[in-house]
N, C-alpha and C positions, 0 to 999 in steps of 0.2 A: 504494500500500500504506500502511498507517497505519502511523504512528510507534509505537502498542504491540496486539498485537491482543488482548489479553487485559484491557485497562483501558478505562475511560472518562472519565479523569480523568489530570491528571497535574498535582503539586505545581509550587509555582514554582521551588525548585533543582532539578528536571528538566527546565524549561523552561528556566532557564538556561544551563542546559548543553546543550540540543538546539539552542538560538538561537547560543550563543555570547557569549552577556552575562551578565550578574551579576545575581543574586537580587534586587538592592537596584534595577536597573534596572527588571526584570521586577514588583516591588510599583509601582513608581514607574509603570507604562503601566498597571497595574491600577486602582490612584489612579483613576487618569486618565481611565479608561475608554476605552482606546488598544487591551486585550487584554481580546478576552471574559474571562469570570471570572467564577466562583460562589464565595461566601463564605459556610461553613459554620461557625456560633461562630466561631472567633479562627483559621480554617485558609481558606486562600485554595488554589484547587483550577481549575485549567483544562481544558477540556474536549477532547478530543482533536479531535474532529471538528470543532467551529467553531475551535480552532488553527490546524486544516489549511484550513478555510477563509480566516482571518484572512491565513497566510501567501501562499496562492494567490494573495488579493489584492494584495498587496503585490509579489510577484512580479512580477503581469502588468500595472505602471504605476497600481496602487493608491493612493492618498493614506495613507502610512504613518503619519501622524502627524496628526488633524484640527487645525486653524486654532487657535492659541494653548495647545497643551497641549506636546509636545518637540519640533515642527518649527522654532517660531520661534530668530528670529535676536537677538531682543532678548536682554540682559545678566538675567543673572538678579540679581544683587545692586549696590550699586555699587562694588565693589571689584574687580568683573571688566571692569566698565565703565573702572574708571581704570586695568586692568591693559590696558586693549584701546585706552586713547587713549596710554597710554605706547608699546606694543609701534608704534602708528601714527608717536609722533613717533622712536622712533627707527629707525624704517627710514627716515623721511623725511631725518634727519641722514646717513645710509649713501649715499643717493641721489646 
């Protein structure tokens, strides 16, 4: 059954809130090109029917995230990188 039977579109805080992440996420895989998405003037609008596909996929062992856009593991800045080589030395002091 689809997520709204009377639309064919649904905004990104609806999407939001059907995913269970935040708005600013949801811009952020649009960005990306992560989550189909039509952009009409300055309104970002997603389709109901390739949603349900997108999710389907992801579901049934889909690649959720293509190669270098939210999957990776790399640091996004370097101040998470030194927060990530501290967090390392001190569990190693705990050990």
């Amino acid at each position: 059954m689809s997520m709204t039977a009377d639309r064919y579109t649904l905004n990104v805080h609806e999407v939001a809130v059907r995913l269970g992440v935040s708005s600013r996420t949801v811009y952020g895989w649009c960005e990306r090109g992560v989550i189909p998405h039509l952009k009409i003037g300055q309104r970002v609008l997603i389709p109901v029917g390739a949603l349900e596909e997108w999710m389907g996929a992801q579901t049934h062992g889909g690649e959720a995230f293509p190669s270098g856009s939210l999957g990776n593991s790399e640091p996004t800045s370097p101040s998470s990188s030194r927060r990530r080589a501290r967090r390392k030395i001190l569990s190693e002091e705990n050990w």
